[in-house]
C-alpha positions in Angstrom: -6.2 0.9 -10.1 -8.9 2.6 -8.0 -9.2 1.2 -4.2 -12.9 2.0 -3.6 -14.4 2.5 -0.2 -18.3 1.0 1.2 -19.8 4.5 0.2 -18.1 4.9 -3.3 -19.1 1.2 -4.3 -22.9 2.1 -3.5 -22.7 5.3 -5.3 -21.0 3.9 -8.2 -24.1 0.8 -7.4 -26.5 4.3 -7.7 -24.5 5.5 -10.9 -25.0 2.4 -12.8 -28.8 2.5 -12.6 -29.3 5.6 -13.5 -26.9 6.2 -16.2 -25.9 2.7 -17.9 -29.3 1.4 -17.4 -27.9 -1.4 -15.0 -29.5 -2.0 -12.7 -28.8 -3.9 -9.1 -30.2 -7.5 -10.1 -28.1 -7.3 -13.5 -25.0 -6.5 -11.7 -25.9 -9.3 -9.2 -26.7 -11.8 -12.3 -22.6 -10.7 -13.7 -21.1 -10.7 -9.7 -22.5 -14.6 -9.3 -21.0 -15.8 -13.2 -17.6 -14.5 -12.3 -17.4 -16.3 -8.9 -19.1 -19.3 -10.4 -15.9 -19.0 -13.1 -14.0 -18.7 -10.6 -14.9 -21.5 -8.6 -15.1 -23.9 -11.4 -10.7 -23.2 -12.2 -10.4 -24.8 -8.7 -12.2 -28.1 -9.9 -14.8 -29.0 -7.3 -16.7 -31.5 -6.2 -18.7 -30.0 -4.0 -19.8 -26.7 -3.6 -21.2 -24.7 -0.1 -22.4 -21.3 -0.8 -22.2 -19.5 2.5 -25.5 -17.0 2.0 -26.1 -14.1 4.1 -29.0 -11.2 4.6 -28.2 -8.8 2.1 -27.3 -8.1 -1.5 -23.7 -10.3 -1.3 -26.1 -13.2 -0.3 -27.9 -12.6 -3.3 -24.6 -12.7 -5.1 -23.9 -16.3 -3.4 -27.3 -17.4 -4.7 -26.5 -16.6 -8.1 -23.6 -18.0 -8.4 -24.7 -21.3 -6.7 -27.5 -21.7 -9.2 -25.1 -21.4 -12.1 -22.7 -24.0 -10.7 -25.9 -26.5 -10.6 -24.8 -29.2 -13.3 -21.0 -28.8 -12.8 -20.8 -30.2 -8.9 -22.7 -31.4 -6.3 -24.0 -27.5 -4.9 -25.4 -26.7 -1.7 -27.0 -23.6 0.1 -26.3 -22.4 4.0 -28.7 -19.7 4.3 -28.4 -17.7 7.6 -31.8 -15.8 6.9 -34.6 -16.9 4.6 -36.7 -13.4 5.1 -34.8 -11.6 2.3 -35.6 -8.4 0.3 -35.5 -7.2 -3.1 -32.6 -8.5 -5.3 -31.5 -11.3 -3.0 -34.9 -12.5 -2.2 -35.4 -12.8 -6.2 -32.0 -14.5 -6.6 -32.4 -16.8 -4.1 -36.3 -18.0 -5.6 -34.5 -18.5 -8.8 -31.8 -20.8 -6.8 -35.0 -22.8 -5.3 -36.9 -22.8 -9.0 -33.5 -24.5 -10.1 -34.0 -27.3 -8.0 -31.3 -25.8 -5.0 -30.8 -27.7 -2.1 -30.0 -26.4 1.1 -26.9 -28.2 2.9 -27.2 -29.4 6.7 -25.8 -26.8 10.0 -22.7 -29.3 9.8 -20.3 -29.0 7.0 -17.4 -31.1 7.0 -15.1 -29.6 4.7 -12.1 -31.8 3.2 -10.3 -31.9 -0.3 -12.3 -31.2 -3.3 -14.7 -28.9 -1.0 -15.1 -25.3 -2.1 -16.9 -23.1 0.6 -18.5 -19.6 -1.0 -18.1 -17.2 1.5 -21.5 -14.6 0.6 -22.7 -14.0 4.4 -21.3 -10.4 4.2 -19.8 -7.7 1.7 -18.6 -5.0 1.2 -21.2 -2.7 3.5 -20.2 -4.6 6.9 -20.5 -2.2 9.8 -21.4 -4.8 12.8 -20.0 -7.1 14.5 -21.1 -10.3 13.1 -23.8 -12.0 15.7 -26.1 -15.5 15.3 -26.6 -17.5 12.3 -23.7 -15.0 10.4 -21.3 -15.6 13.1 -21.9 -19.4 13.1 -21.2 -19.2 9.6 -17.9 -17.8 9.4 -17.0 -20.3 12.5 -18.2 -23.1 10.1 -16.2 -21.8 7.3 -13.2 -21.3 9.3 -13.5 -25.4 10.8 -13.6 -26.6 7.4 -10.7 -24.8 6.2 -8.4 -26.3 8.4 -10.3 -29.9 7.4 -9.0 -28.7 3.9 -12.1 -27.1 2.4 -10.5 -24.2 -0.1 -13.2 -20.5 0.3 -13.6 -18.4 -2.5 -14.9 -15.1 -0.7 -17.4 -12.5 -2.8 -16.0 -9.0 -2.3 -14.5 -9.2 0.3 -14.2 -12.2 3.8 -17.0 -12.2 5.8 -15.7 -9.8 9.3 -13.6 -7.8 7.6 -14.2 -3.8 7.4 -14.0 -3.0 3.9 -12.3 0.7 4.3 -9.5 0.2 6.9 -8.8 -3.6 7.2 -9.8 -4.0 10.7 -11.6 -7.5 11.7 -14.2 -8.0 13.5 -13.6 -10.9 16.8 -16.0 -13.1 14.4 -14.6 -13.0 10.8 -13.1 -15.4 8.5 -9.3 -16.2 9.0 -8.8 -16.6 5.5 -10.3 -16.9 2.2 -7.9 -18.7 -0.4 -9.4 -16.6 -3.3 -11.5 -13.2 -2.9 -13.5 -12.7 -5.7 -14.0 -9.0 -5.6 -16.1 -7.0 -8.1 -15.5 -4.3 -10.2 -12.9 -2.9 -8.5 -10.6 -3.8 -5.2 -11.8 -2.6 -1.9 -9.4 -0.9 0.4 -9.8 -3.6 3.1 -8.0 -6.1 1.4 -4.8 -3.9 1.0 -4.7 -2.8 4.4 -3.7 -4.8 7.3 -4.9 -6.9 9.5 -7.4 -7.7 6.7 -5.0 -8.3 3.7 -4.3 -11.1 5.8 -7.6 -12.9 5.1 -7.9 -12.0 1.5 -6.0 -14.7 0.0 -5.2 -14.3 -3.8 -7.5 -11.1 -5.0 -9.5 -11.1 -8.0 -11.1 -8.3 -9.9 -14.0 -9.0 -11.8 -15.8 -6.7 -13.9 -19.3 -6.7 -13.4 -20.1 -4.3 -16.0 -20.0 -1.2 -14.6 -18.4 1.5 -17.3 -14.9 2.6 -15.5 -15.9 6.2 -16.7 -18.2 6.3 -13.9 -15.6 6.6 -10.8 -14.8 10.0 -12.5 -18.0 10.8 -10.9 -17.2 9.8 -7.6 -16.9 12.3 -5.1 -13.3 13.2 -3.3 -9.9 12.4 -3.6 -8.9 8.9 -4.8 -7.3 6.1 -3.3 -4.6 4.4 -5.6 -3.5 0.7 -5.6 0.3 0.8 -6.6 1.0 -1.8 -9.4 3.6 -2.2 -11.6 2.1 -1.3 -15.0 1.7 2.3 -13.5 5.0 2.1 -12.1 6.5 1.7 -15.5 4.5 4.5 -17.0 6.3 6.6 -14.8 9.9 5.3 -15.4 10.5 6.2 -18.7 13.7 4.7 -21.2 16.9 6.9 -20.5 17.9 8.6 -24.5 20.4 7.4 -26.0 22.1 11.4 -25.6 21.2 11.7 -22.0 23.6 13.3 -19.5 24.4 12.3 -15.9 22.7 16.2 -14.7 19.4 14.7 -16.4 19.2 12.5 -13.1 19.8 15.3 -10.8 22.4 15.4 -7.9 21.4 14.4 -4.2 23.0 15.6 -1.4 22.6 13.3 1.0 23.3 14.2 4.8 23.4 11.3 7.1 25.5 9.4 9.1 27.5 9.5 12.6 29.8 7.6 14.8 28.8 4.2 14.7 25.9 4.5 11.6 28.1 5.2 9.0 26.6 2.6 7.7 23.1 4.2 6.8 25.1 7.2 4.7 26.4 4.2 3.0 23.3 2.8 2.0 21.3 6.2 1.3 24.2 6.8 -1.5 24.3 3.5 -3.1 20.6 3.2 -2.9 20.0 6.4 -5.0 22.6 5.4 -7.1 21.5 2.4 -8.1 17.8 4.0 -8.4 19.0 6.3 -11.1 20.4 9.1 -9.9 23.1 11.0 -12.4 25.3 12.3 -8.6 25.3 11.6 -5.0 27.7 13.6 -3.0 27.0 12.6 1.0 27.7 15.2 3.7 28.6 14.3 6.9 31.4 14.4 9.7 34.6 13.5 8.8 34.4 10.5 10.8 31.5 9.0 8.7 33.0 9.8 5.1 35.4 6.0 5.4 31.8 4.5 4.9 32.4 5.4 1.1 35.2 3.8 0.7 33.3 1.1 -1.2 31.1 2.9 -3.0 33.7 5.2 -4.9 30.8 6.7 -7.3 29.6 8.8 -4.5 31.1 12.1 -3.6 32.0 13.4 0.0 31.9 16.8 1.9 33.3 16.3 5.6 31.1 18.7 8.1 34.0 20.4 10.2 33.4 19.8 13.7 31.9 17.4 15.6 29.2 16.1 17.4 25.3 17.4 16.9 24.2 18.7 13.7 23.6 22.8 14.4 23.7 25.9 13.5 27.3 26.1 12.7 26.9 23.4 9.8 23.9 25.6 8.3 26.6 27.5 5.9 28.4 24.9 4.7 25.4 22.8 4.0 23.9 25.6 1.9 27.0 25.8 -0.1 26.7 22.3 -0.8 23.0 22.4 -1.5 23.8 24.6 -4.4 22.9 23.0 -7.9 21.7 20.1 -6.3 18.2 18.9 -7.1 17.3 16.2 -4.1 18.5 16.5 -0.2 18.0 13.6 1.8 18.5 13.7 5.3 18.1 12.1 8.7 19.0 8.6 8.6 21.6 8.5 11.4 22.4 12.0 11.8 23.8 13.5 14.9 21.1 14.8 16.7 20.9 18.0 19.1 18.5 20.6 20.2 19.2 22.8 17.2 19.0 20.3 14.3 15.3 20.7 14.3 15.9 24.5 13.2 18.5 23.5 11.1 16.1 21.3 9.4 14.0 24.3 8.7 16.5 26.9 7.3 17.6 24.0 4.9 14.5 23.4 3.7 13.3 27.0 3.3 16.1 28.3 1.7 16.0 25.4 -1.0 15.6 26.5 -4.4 12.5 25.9 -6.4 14.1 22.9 -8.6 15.1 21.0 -5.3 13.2 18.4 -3.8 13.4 16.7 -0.1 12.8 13.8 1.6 13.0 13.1 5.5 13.5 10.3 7.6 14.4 8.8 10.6 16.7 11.2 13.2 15.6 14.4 10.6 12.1 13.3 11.7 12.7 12.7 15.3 14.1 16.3 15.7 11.3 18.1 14.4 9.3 16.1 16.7 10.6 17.3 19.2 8.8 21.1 18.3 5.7 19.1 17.5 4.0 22.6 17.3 6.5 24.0 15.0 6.6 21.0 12.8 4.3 22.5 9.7 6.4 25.9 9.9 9.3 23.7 9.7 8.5 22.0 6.4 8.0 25.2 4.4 10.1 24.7 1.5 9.3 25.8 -2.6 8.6 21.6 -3.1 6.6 19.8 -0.5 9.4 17.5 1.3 8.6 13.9 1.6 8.4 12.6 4.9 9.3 8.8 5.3 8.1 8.0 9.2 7.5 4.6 10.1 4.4 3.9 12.9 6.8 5.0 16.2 8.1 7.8 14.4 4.5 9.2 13.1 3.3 8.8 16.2 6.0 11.3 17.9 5.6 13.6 15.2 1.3 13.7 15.5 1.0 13.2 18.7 -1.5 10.2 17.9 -1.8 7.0 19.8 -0.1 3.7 17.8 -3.9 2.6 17.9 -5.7 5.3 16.1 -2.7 5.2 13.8 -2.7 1.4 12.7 -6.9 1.3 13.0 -6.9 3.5 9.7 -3.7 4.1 8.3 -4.5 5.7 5.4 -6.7 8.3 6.9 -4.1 9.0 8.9 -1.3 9.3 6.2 -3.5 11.6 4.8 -4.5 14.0 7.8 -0.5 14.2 8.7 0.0 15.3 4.9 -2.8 18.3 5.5 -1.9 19.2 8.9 2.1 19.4 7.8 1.9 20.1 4.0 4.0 17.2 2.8 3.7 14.0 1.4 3.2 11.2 3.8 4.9 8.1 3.8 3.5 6.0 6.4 5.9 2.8 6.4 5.0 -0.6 7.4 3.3 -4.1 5.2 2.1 -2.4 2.2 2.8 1.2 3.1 0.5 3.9 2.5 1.6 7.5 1.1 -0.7 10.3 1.3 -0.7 14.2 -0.3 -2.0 17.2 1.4 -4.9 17.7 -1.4 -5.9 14.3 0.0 -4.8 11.9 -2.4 -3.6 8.4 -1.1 -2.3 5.1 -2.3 -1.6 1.4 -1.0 2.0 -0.3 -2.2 0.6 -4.6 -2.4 4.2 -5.0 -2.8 6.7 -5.7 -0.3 7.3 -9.0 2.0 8.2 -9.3 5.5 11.9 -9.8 5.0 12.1 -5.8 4.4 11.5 -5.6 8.4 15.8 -5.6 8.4 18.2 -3.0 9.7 18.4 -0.2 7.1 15.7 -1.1 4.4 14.3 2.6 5.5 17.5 4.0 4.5 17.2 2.3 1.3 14.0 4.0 0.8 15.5 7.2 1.4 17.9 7.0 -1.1 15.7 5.4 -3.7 13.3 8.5 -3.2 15.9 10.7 -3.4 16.8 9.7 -6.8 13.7 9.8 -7.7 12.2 13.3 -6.8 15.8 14.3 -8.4 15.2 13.5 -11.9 15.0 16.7 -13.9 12.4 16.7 -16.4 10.3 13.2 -17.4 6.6 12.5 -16.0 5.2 12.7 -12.5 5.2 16.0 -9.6 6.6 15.3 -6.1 3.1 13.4 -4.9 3.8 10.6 -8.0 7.4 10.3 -7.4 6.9 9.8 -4.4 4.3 6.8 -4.7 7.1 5.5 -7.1 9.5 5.3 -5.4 7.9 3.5 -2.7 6.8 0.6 -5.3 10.8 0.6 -6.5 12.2 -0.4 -3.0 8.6 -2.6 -2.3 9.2 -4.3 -5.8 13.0 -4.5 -5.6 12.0 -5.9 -1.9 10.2 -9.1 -3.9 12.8 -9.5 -6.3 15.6 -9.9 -3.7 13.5 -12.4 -1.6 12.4 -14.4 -4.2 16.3 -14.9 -5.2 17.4 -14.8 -1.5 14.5 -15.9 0.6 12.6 -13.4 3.3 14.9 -14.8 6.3 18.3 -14.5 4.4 17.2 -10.4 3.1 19.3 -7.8 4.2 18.7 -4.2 3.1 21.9 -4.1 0.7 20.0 -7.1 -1.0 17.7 -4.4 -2.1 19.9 -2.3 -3.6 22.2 -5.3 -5.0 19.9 -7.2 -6.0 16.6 -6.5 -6.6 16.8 -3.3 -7.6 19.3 -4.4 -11.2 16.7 -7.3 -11.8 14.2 -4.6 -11.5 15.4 -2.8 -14.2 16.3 -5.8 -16.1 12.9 -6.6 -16.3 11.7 -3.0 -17.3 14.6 -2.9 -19.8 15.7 0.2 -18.4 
């Protein structure tokens, strides 16, 4: 499902006029019936629809005037000198009989608050009557009023999830129409969404075809199963590809151990892990996985370049980083892997692989060059060492900058964190919903890793690197869920994943 942004709802606004015929008042008419619907499953007794200056006002009013006859309905109107569309809505409220409700609203069980002060288009701080409506709102939430919110919460910007210092803490149900808003995916702002709703309003889904530049994707699991076909019944273990994995080092053997088991359980037909002989015990438990001891010691270099091509030979996914032995030549190493991989073998990078190609930020795009675009798994520390960006300008807009890391470097971003955000060079990006805070445990990256790995290995079957790679992020989000729901959040650990959530996923899928 399509995540739209402020600009490509109004164009799509624009789109529906001229070509369906539909024009702003009718949509407005069909946005106030489905939160009116909506509203009435919550049983009310009495209804106050917040109302503010422009269009998402007019929404309010709409839907207020429909609810007449069903509960006792008030209006909170923070302007009166309306325009065009919401003027007319609201003189049809009054020619309904409306009633406007006092400055004071209590709140309490059985009270529904309609948050319509602001949409989609917010681009201000909210000031005056607004403000003192969302600090209303907000006061009779915690006196146990329940706030449906149209679009999306009053103080929240619609593209990147930021909030406003006036905004609403937190709607119980957003209401948003035709299709999701980026905003409410995207933190700090998913935070006051609530439960999200889609509603159609009418507008034909052929028309976001017509929408200018690259799309933004919402991750769910009906796509996720598109891509994640039944195995035939004559399939072969080579079908699923062989990773190499190379990870690991004194003291984090434990993270080769997880990488293997983790793409193992995701699918993959071979893992053989390369590492220092030291790390190879870790596999001791996981005898389905293959091992290549690394002579030597210490830093991976230029003397482990030939054996690590020899290994990389027939496979079809390297993963590498988490936990490696780090010195001032793996960043070339890095390279000279990844260039001299054959055109059937994906990558994916993380963790210590991305910290030493930081450290040549200037070389980093050079570095990457490889027949498949690597995958590139930083979370917000590690993205920042490899951009150079401040942590601010990161998290302010993650997703536009998942997507200028995968132009500048030519791979496909993985930008890590609650619902993480992956991003191609040509500009296409998604948001994972899934995922709970329990995942923030020692080595849930690493389970990524693997789970990618086994992913981009597949030979053959639907999807290019850029899909893959979205699915494999819902596969460890969704897995995430699974576990926690069997385990809870505080008792997750990132083997849970792999254990757990990851067979019930399947289960599920029947695959």
């Amino acid at each position: 499902m399509r995540l739209l942004t402020a600009a490509e709802q109004r164009e799509l606004d624009k789109l529906a006029a001229s070509e369906a015929e539909l024009p702003t008042r009718v949509l407005m008419e069909s946005a106030g019936a489905a939160v009116a619907r909506a509203v009435l499953r919550l049983s009310p007794r009495k209804v106050v629809v917040f109302c503010g200056p422009g269009n998402n006002g007019g929404d309010g009013y709409v839907a207020a005037r429909l609810l007449r006859g069903n509960c006792e309905v008030y209006s909170w109107a923070t302007r009166t000198d309306l325009k065009g569309d919401a003027a007319l809505a609201r003189k049809a409220w009054l020619a309904s009989g409306g009633e406007q409700a006092e400055r004071t609203v209590r709140g309490g069980p059985g009270v529904v608050l309609v948050d319509a002060v602001f949409g989609s288009g917010l681009s201000r701080a909210p000031e005056g009557a607004e403000a003192e409506a969302i600090r209303t709102m907000n006061a009779a939430r915690e006196r146990g009023a329940r706030i449906v919110a149209i679009d999306v919460p009053s103080g929240i910007d619609s593209d990147t999830g930021a909030v406003y210092p006036v905004h609403l803490a937190r709607a119980d149900l957003t209401v948003t129409l035709h299709a999701p808003k980026r905003g409410l995916y995207l933190y700090p702002g998913a935070e006051c969404a609530g439960r999200v709703e889609v509603a159609s309003i009418g507008i034909p889904r052929d028309l976001e075809a017509r929408l200018p530049g690259p799309a933004c994707e919402l991750l769910d699991e009906d796509w996720a199963l598109s891509l994640f076909p039944r195995r035939p019944r004559n399939t072969h273990k080579n079908d699923f590809g062989h990773v190499l994995v190379v990870a690991g080092s004194e003291g984090k053997s434990g993270a080769a151990a997880m990488v293997c088991e983790a793409a193992l359980r995701a699918g993959a037909g071979l893992v053989t892990l390369a590492a220092r002989p030291e790390v190879l015990p870790a596999l001791h438990g996981l005898p389905e996985a293959m091992g290549l001891p690394l002579p030597g010691d210490g830093p991976l270099g230029r003397r482990d370049l030939a054996p690590l091509g020899e290994a990389l030979k027939g496979k079809s996914a390297l993963a590498i980083g988490p936990g490696i032995p780090r010195g001032p030549e793996t960043g070339a190493v890095i390279g000279e892997l990844l260039s001299g991989l054959d055109g059937s073998c994906a990558s994916v990078l993380d963790a210590d692989a991305l910290n030493a190609l930081a450290e040549e930020r200037e070389r980093i795009a050079q570095r990457l060059r490889a027949p498949v675009r690597p995958v590139l798994t930083p979370h917000p520390g590690e993205f920042a060492r490899l951009t150079g960006e401040e942590s601010e300008r990161i998290l302010a807009d993650r997703l536009d900058a998942a997507a200028r890391a995968a132009h500048r470097f030519g791979a496909c971003i993985v930008l890590k964190g609650a619902h993480t955000a992956v991003a191609d060079p040509e500009g296409t990006t998604a948001v994972c919903a899934a995922g709970n805070p329990g995942m923030a445990t020692a080595g849930a990256g690493d389970v990524l890793t693997g789970i990618l790995a086994a992913v981009l290995a597949r030979r053959g079957g639907p999807g290019g690197t850029g899909e893959r790679a979205r699915l494999g992020v819902f596969l460890h989000a969704f897995a995430g869920d699974l576990a926690a729901a069997e385990l809870s959040e505080t008792a997750l650990v990132a083997t849970d994943i792999v254990r757990v959530g990851l067979p019930q996923l399947f289960r599920r899928w029947d695959r």
